[in-house]
C-alpha positions as CSV (number, residue, x, y, z in Angstrom):
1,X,-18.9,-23.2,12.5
2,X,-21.2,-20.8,10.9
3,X,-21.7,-21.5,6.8
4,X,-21.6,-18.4,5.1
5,X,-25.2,-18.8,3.4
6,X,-26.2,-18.7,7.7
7,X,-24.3,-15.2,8.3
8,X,-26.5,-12.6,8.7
9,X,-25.9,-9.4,6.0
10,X,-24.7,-6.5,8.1
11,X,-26.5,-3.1,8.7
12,X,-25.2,0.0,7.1
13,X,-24.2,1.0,10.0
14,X,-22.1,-2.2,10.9
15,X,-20.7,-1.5,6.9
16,X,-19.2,1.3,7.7
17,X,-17.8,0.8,10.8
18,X,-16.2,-2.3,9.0
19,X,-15.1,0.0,6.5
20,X,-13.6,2.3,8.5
21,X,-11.6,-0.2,10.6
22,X,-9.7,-1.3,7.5
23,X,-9.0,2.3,6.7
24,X,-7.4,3.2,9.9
25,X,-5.8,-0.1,9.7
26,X,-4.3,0.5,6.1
27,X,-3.3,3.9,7.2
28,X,-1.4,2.3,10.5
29,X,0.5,-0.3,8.2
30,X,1.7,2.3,5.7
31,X,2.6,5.3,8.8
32,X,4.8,2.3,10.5
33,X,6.6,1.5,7.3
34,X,7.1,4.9,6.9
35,X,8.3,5.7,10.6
36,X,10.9,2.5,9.5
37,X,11.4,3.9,6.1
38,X,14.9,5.0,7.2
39,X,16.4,1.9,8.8
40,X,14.7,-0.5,6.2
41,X,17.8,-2.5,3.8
42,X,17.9,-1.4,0.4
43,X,16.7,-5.0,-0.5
44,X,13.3,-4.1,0.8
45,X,10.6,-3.6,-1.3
46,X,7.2,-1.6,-0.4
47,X,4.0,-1.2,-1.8
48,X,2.3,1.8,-3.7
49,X,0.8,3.1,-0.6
50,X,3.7,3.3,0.5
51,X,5.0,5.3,-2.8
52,X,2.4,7.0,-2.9
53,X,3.0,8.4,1.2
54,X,6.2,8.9,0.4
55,X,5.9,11.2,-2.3
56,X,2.8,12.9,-1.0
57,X,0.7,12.1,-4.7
58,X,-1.7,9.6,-6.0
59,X,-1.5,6.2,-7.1
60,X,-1.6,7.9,-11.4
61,X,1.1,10.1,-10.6
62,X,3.5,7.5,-8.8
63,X,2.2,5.4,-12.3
64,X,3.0,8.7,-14.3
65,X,6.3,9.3,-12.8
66,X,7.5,5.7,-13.4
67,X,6.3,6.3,-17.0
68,X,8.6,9.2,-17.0
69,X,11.7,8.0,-15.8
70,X,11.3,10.3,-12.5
71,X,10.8,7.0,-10.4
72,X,12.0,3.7,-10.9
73,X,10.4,0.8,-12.3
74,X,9.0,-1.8,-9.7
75,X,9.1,-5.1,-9.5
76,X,6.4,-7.8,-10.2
77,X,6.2,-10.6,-7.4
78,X,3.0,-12.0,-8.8
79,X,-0.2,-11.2,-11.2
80,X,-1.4,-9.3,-8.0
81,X,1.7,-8.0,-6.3
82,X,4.0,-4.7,-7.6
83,X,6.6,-3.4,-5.1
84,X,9.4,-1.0,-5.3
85,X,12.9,-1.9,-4.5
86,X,13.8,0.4,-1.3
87,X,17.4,1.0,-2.3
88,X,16.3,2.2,-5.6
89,X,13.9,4.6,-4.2
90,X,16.2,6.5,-2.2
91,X,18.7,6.7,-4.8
92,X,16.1,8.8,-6.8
């Protein structure tokens, strides 16, 4: 097993690559949710990508419209982890 002090830093090149990877890989997880969207239960919960695809606007105005009562409030499953109850986003 490699220690981490004997890894050897990455190029730029291999950084971006990396990078790029996790974007297409983000984008895949939140397209297939959203190609699910309609069969999901309404006890379902998704992420604010997700939201965020959904209503085709950025991460302050899914925060704004929460704040405003135009979506609904989502749930905290941990310091790190916010979703939105499915059911309650198609009754909006």
């Amino acid at each position: 097993m490699v220690k981490k002090s004997e890894k050897k830093p990455l190029s730029d090149e291999e950084s971006l690559a990396l990078a790029q990877k996790r974007a297409e890989a983000k984008k895949a997880a939140v397209d297939d949710v959203l190609n699910r969207f309609g069969i999901l239960p309404d006890e379902a919960h998704v992420r604010l990508p997700v939201v965020m695809a959904l209503y085709a606007c950025s991460a302050a105005s899914v925060w704004r419209y929460v704040k405003n009562g135009k979506l609904p409030v989502p749930r905290k499953f941990g310091s790190r982890v916010t979703a939105w109850n499915v059911g309650e986003l198609r009754s909006v």
